[in-house]
C-alpha positions in Angstrom: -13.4 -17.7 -13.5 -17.2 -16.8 -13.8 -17.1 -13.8 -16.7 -19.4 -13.3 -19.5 -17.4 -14.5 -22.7 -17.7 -11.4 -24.8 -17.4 -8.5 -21.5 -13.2 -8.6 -22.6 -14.0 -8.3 -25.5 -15.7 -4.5 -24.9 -12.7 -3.2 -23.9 -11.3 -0.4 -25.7 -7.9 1.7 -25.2 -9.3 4.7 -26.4 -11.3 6.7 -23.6 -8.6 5.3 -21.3 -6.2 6.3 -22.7 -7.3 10.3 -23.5 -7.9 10.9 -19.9 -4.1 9.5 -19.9 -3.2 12.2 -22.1 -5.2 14.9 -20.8 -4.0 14.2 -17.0 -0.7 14.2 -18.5 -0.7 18.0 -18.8 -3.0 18.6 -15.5 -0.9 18.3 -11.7 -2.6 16.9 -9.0 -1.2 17.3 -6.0 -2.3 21.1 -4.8 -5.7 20.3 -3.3 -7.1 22.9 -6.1 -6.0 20.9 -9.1 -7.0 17.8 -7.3 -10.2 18.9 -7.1 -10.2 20.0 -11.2 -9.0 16.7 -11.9 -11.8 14.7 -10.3 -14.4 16.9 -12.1 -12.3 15.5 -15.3 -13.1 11.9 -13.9 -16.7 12.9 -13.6 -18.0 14.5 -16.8 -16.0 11.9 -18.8 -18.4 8.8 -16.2 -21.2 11.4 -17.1 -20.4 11.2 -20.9 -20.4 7.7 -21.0 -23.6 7.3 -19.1 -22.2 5.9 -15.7 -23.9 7.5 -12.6 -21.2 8.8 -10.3 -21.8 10.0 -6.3 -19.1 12.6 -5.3 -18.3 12.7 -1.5 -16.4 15.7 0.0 -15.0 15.2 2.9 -12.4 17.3 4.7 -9.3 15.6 5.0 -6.2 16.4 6.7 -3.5 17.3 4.2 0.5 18.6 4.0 1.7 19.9 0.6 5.2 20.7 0.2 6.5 23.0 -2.0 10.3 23.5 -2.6 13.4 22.9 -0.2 17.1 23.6 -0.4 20.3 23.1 1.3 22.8 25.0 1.6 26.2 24.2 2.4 29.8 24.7 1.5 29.0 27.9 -0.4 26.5 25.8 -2.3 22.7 25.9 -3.0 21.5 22.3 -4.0 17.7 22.4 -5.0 15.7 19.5 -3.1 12.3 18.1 -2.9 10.8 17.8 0.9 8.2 15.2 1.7 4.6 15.7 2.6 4.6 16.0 6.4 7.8 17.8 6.7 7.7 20.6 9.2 7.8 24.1 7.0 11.5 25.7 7.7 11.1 28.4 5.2 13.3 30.4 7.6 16.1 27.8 7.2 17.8 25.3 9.9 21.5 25.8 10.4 23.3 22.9 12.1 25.8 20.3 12.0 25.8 17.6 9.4 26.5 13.9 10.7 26.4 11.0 8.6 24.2 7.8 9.2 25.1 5.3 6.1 22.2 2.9 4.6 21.7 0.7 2.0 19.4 0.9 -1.0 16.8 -1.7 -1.2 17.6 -4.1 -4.0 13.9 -5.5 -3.7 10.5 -4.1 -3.5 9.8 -5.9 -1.0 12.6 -4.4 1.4 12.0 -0.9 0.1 10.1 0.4 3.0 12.3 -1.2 5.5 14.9 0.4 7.9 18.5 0.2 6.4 20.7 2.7 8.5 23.7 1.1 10.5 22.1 1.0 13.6 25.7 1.6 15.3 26.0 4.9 13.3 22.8 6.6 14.4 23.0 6.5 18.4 21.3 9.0 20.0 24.9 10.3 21.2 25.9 10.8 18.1 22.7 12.1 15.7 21.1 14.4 18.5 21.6 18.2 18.1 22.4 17.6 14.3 21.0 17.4 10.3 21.5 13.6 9.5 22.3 12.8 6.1 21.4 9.2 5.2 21.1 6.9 2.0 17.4 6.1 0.6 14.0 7.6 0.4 12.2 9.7 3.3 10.2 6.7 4.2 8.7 7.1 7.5 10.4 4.5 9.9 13.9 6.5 9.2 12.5 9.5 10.0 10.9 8.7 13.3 13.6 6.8 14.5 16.0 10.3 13.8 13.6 12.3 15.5 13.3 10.2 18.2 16.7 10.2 18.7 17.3 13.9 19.1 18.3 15.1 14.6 16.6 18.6 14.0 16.2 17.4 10.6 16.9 14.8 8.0 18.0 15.1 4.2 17.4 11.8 2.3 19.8 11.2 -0.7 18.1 9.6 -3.3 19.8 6.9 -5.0 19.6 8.7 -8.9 19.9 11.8 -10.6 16.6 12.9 -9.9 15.6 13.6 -5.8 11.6 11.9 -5.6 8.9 13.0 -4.1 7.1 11.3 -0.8 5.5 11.5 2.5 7.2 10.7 5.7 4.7 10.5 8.7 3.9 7.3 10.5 0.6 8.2 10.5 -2.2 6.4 8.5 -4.9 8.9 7.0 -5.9 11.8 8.9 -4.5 11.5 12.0 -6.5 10.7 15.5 -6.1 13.3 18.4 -4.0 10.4 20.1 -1.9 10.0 17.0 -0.7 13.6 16.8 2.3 12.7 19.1 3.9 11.1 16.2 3.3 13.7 13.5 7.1 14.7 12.3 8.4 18.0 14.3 11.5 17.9 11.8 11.9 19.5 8.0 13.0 16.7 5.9 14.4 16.8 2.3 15.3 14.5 -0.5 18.3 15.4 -2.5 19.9 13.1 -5.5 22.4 11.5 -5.4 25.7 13.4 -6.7 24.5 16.5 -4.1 24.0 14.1 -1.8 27.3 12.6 -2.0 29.0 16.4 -1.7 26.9 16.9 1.6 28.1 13.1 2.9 32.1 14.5 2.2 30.9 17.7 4.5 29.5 15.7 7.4 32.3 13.4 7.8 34.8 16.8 8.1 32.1 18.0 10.7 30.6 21.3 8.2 27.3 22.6 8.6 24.4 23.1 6.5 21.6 24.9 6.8 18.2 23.4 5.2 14.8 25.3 4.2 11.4 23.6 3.5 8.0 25.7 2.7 5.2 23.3 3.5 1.3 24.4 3.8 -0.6 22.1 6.0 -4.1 22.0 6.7 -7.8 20.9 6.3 -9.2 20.8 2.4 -12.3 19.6 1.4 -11.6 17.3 -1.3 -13.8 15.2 -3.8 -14.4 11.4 -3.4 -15.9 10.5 -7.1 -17.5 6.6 -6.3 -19.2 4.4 -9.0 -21.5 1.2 -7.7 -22.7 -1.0 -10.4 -25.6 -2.9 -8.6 -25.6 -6.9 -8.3 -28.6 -9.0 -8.7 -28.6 -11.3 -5.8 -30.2 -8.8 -3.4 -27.3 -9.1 -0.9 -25.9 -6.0 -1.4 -22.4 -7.6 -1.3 -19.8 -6.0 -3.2 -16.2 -5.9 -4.9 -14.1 -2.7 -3.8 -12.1 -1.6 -7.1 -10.2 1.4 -6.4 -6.9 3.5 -6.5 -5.8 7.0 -6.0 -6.4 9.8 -8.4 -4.0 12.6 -7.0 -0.1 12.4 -7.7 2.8 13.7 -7.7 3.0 16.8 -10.7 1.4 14.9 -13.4 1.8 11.7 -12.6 0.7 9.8 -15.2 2.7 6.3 -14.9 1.4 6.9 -11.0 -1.7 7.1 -11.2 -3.3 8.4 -14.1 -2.9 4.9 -15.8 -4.8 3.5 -12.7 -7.3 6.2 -12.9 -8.0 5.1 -16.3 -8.5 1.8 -15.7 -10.6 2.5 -13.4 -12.8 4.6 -15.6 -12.6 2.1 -18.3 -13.8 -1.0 -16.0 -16.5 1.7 -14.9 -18.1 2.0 -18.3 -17.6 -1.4 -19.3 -19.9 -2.7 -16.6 -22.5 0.3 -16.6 -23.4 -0.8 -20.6 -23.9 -4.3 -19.1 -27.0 -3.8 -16.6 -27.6 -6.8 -14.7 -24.4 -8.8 -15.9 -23.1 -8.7 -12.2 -24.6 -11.5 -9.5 -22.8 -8.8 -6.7 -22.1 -5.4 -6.8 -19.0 -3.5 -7.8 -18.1 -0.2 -6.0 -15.3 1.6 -8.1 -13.6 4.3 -6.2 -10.9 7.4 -6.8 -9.1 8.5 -4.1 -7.2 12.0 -3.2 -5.3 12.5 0.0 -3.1 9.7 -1.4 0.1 11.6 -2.0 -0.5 14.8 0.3 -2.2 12.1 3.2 -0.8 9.4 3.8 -3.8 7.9 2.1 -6.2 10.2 3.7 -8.9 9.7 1.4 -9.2 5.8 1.4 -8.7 5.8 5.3 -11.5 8.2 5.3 -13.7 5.9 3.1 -12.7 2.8 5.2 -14.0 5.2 8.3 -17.3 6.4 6.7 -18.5 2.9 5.2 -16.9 0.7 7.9 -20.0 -1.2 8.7 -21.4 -1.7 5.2 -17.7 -2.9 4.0 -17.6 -5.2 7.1 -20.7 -6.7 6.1 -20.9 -6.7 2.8 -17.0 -6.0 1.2 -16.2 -9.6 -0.5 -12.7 -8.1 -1.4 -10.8 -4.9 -2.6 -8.8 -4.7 -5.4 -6.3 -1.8 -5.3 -5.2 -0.2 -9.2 -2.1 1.5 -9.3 0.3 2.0 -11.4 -0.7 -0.1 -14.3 0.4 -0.1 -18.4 3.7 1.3 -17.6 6.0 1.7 -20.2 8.3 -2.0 -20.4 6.0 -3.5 -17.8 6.1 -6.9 -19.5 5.6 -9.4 -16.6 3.7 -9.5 -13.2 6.4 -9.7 -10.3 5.7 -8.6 -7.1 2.6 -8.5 -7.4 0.5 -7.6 -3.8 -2.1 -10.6 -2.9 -2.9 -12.2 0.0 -2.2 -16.0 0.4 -5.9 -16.9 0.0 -6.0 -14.8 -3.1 -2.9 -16.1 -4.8 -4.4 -18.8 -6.7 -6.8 -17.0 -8.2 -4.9 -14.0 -9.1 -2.2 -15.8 -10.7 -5.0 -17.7 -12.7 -6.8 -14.7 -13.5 -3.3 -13.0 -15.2 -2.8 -16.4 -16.7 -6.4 -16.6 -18.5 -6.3 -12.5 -19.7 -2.4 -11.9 -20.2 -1.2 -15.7 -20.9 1.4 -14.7 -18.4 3.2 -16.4 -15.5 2.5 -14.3 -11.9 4.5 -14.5 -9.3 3.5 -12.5 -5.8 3.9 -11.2 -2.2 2.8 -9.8 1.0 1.2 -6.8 0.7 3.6 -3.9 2.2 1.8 -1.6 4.4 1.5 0.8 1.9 -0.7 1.8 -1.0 -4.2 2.6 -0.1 -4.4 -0.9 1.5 -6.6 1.0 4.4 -8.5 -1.6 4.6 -6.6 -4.9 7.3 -8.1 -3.5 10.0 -11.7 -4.3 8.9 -10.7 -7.5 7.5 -10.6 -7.5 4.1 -9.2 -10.2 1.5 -7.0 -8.0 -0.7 -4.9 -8.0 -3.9 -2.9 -6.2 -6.2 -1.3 -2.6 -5.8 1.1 -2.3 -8.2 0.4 -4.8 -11.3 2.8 -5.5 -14.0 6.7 -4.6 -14.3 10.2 -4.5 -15.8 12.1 -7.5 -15.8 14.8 -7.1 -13.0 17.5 -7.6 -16.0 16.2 -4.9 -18.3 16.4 -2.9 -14.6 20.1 -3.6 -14.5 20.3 -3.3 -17.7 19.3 0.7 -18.1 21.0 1.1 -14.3 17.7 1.9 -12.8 17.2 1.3 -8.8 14.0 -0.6 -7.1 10.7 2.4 -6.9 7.6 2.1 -5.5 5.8 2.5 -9.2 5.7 3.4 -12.4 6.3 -0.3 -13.7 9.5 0.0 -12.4 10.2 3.4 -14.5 12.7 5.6 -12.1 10.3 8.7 -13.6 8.7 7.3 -10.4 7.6 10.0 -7.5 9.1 13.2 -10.2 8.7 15.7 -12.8 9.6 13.2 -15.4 6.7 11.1 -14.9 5.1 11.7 -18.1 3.2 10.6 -21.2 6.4 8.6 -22.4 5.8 6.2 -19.0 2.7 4.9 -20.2 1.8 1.9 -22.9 -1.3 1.8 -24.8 -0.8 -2.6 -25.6 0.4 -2.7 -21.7 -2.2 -0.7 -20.7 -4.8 -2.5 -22.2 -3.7 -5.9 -21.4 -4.1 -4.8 -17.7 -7.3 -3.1 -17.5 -8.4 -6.5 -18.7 -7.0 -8.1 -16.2 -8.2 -6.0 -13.7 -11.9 -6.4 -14.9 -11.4 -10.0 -15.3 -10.5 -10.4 -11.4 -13.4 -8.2 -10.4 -15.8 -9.8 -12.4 -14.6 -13.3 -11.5 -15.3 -12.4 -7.6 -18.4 -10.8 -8.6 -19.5 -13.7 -10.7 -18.5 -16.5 -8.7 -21.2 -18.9 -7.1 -18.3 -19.5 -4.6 -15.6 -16.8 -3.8 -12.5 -18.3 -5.1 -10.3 -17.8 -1.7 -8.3 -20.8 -0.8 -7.4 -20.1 3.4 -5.7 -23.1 3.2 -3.0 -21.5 1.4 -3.2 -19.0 4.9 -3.0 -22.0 7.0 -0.1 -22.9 5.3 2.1 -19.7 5.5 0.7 -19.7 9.5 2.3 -22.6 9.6 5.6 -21.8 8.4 5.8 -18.3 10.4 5.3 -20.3 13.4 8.5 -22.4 12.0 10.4 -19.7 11.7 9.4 -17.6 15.0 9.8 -21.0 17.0 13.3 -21.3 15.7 14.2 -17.9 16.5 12.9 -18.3 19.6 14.7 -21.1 20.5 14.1 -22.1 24.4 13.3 -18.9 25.2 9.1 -19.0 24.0 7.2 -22.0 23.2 4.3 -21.3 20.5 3.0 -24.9 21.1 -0.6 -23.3 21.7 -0.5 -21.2 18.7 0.2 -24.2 16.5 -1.8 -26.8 18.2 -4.8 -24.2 17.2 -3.6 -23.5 13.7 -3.6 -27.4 13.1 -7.2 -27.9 14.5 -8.1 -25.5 11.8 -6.3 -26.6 9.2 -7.9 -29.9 9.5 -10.9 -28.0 10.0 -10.6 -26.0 6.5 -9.6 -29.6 4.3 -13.0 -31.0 6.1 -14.9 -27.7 4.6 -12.9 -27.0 1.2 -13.7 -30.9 0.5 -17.3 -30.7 1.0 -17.9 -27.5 -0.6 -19.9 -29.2 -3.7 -22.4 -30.1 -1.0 -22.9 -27.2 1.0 -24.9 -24.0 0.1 -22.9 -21.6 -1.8 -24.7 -18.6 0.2 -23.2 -20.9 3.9 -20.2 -21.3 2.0 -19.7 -17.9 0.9 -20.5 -16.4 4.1 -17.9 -18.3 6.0 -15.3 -17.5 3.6 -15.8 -13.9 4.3 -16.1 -14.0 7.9 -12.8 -15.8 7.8 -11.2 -13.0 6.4 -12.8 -10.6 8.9 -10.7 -12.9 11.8 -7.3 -13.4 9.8 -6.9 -10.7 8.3 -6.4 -9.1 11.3 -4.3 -11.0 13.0 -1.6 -11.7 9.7 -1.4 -7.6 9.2 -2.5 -5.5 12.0 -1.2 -4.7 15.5 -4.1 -2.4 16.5 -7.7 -3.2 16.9 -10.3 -3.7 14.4 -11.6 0.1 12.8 -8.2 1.7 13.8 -5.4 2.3 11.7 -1.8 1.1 12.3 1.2 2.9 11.4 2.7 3.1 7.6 5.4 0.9 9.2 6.2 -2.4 8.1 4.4 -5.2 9.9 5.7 -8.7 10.3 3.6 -11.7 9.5 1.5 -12.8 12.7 2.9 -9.5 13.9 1.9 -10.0 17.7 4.3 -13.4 17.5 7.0 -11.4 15.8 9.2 -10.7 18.6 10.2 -14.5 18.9 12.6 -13.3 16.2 14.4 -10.6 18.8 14.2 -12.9 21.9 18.3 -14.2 21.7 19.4 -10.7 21.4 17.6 -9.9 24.4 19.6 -9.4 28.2 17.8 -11.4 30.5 15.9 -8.0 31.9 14.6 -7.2 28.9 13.6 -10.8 27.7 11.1 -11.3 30.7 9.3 -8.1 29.6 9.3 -9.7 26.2 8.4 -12.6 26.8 5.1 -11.6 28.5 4.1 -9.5 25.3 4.1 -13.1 23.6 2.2 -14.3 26.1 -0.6 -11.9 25.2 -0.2 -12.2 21.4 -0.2 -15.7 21.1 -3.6 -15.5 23.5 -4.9 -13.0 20.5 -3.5 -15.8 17.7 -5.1 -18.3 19.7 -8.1 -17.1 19.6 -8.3 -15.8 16.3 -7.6 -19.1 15.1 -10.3 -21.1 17.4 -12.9 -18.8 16.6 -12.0 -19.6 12.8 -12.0 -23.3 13.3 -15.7 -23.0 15.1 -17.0 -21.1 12.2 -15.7 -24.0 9.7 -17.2 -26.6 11.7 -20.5 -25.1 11.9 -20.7 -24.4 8.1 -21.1 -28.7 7.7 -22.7 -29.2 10.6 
C-alpha cells in the first residue's frame, strides 16, 4: 500500500464531525434543503482552502410527502416511496394478501420474496396487495404488472422506512418511461400492517392516499479533483450521496463527512498524489434513484472511460456499534486489496460481497473496478441481540431510512477509524506504481459460476465455449501477473484498466456499455444466468431459452477472448 507515512496521521475528527452535527438538524431530501445543504459542503471546502466546482444539472426527481390507509374505521399514518404515483384523492379497493419473507441477509435484501403461488395475476388484479418487506422495486413491478392498483409494504419494525420503488436507474430515458410505477405505494410498520393482513384475508377494503410532487429540479453537484503528478490525467472516483432521508445523519451525513475530511486532507498535501483524486457529493440519491451519480456517469462518460482507475463509493460509515467490516461491496479483483487495506488502517479482519445493484454504483456499465458502499457494521449477534432486522445502512442501526436517524447513530472513534480507511484505499490506488487488482481472483469466480450454471443446466445447455475461453485467459493472466516485475508499469497499468472496461460488463450488466440497467438484481455472468431456470422450463418455452444462451455465451465469449488478446500483447 503506496501512502505517505505521516498523511494518517493528519486526520482529525473534528471538522468531520461538526458538519455531522450541523446536518443533523438540516433535512435533505426536498430539493430546497438539498440545495442549502450542498452550499454547507461548500463554504466549509472553501474554509479549509479546497477549490470546489459545483454542477447544476436538472435532474428528474419524485418527493413524497405523507400517506395513509384507511381501513376498518382506522387511519394508520404511512410513509410512501419516492416514485409512487400521488393519490391524494385516495384509492378505495379490495385488500388481498401476498405473504413474503424478510431478508435475513444483506445480501438477499433486494431480492423478490413473495410466494409466487399467492400473487397470480387472477388473484392480485383489481386489488391493494398487502405484502411483507420494503417497497423495493422488483415487488412492485411484478404487482403492477400483474393487474394491483396499489401496494402497501409492511415494514418489518415499529417504525414504516422510507425508500424509492421505480426500476428505473437515474433519470429515466424516453424509452424507459414504460416502466415508471402507475400505482401509489406505502410502507406501513409492522403491528398496522399486521391489522390490514387480518382484513385482507376476511376480503375488507381499504382505501390508501399518497401526496407525491414530481418533477424537474436543478440540483447542485459540489466535485473536488486533487490533481496527480504523472501527467496522465488518470484518476480515483471517491464519492457518495449527500441528500437523505429527513436528517439522515447515519445515512449519509457520516459519508458526507468523510468525504469532506479526505478532501482537505489531500488539498494541504499538493503534489503527494502520482494520479488524481476526484471527490464527489451526490443529490438525486434518495428522491432519484441515484439521479445525480447516473447523471455524472452520463456527463463524464468518456473522461471516466479513459481515465477512471476505480470508484470508491462512501456510505454510511462511523455508525454507532459498527465494530467490524461484513458485507462489505468489492469486486473480486479488488478484494485483496481492500481486505489489506482495513487490515493495515483498522487491524481488522474484512470479509466481502458482490456489489448489489444498488447504492450509487452507476458506474458497471462504463466498466469500472469498484468497492465499498456500505463500510463497517454490527455484529450479526449484537443484531439478534437488540431484535433488530437486516437494513440497507446505518451500520446496521434500524434508525435506517426514518425520522430516528439522528446524531445518536453516529461514532466519533468509528467514524474516524473509517475515514482512514477510506483515504488509505484511495491513496493506495492513487499511489501505486501498479494498480493492486488481482483479475485472477475474477477468473476464478468465472470459473465457479460456470460450475454452477452448468449444473443447473444439466443436458439441456452446454457452456463448453464459455469455459474453454475463460481458461485460455486464465492461463493468459498467471503468464502476465508473473511477469509483472518485468513489464512497464504504465503497459501494465493500462491493461489492468482496460480489463475492467471488458469484465466489468459482462459480470454486472445486461444492457450495453453507457446505458443503465434496472435497480434489479443481476446475477453473476447475468447473460448465462438462465442455465439456472432451464429444468423448470416445458419444452416450448426451453427452446426459446435456450437460444437467449446461445447469444450470451457469444457476448461471454467474446468478452473473455478479447481480454485474453489484451494479456498476451502486454508481454509480447
Amino acid at each position: 500500500m503506496d501512502l505517505e507515512p505521516d498523511l494518517l496521521d493528519t486526520v482529525s475528527i473534528d471538522a468531520p464531525w461538526e458538519l455531522v452535527e450541523a446536518f443533523s438538524t438540516t433535512p435533505r431530501w426536498k430539493p430546497s434543503d438539498v440545495a442549502k445543504s450542498c452550499g454547507m459542503i461548500v463554504e466549509r471546502l472553501k474554509a479549509h482552502g479546497v477549490p470546489v466546482t459545483v454542477h447544476r444539472p436538472k435532474l428528474y426527481l419524485s418527493i413524497p410527502f405523507s400517506a395513509e390507509v384507511r381501513a376498518g374505521g382506522r387511519t394508520m399514518k404511512a410513509k410512501p416511496p419516492a416514485y409512487s404515483t400521488d393519490c391524494r384523492d385516495g384509492l378505495e379497493a379490495e385488500l388481498v394478501y401476498v405473504p413474503a419473507a424478510i431478508s435475513q441477509s444483506i445480501s438477499t435484501l433486494f431480492d423478490k420474496s413473495q410466494d409466487p403461488e399467492l400473487s397470480s395475476a387472477e388473484r392480485i388484479r383489481g386489488k391493494i396487495v398487502i405484502s411483507e418487506g420494503f417497497s423495493f422495486p422488483g415487488k412492485i413491478l411484478e404487482f403492477e404488472q400483474k393487474g394491483a392498483v396499489g401496494v402497501i409494504a409492511v415494514n418489518p419494525g415499529k417504525d414504516a422506512h422510507w425508500g424509492i420503488c421505480t426500476s428505473i436507474w437515474g433519470t429515466p430515458e424516453l424509452d424507459d418511461l414504460p416502466r415508471k410505477p402507475g400505482i401509489p405505494v406505502a410502507a406501513v410498520p409492522k403491528a398496522d400492517g399486521e391489522a390490514l393482513i387480518a382484513m385482507a384475508e376476511k376480503g375488507e377494503k381499504a382505501t390508501l392516499f399518497t401526496t407525491m410532487e414530481e418533477g424537474w429540479y436543478e440540483q447542485p453537484v459540489p466535485e473536488v479533483t486533487i490533481e496527480g503528478t504523472d501527467g496522465t490525467g488518470d484518476f480515483v472516483l471517491l464519492h457518495g450521496h449527500y441528500d437523505s432521508w429527513d436528517v439522515g445523519v447515519g445515512d449519509n451525513a457520516t459519508g458526507d463527512a468523510t468525504l469532506l475530511e479526505v478532501a482537505r486532507v489531500l488539498a494541504a498535501k499538493p503534489g503527494a498524489l502520482k494520479r488524481g483524486v476526484k471527490i464527489v457529493w451526490w443529490p438525486g440519491h434518495s428522491t432519484g434513484r441515484y439521479a445525480g451519480s447516473t447523471w455524472y456517469a452520463d456527463h463524464f462518460a468518456i473522461e471516466l472511460d479513459e481515465h477512471c482507475v476505480a470508484q470508491v463509493n462512501c456510505d454510511s460509515p462511523g455508525c454507532r456499534w459498527a465494530s467490524m467490516f461484513k458485507d462489505v461491496s468489492w469486486m473480486s479483483e479488488t478484494e485483496g486489496y481492500c481486505q489489506d487495506v482495513i487490515k493495515a488502517v483498522a487491524d481488522l479482519p474484512a470479509e466481502g460481497e458482490r456489489p448489489h445493484r444498488a447504492g450509487d454504483y452507476s458506474f458497471n456499465n462504463i466498466g469500472l473496478s469498484s468497492f465499498f458502499m456500505l463500510s463497517s457494521t454490527m455484529p450479526d449477534e449484537l443484531r439478534a441481540e437488540k431484535g433488530y432486522y437486516v437494513v440497507g445502512g446505518c451500520g446496521g442501526n434500524i434508525a435506517w431510512h426514518t425520522e430516528h436517524d439522528l446524531m445518536e447513530i453516529a461514532d466519533r472513534d468509528n467514524l474516524l477509524r473509517d475515514i482512514k480507511v477510506y483515504l488509505a484505499a484511495v491513496v493506495g490506488i492513487a499511489n501505486a506504481k501498479v494498480l493492486p487488482f488481482d483479475w485472477r481472483a475474477t477468473a476464478a469466480d468465472f470459473a465457479a459460476t460456470l460450475a454452477r450454471y452448468q449444473t443447473a443446466a444439466g443436458g439441456h445447455f452446454e457452456l463448453t465455449r464459455a469455459n474453454e475461453a475463460l481458461a485460455s485467459f486464465a492461463a493468459a493472466l498467471d503468464g502476465f501477473y508473473g511477469a509483472l516485475d518485468s513489464l512497464a508499469p504504465e503497459r501494465s497499468n493500462a491493461v489492468i484498466m482496460r480489463l475492467a472496461r471488458i469484465l466489468v460488463p459482462i459480470n454486472f450488466t445486461r444492457g450495453p456499455r453507457f446505458r443503465h440497467d434496472p435497480a434489479l438484481p443481476i446475477p453473476p455472468l447475468p447473460d448465462l444466468a438462465l442455465c439456472t431456470e432451464l429444468g423448470g422450463l416445458d419444452e416450448w418455452s426451453r427452446g426459446f431459452a435456450q437460444n437467449q444462451l446461445v447469444r450470451g455465451q457469444n457476448r461471454v465469449v467474446a468478452a473473455l477472448r478479447e481480454a485474453t488478446r489484451l494479456v498476451e500483447a502486454a508481454r509480447a
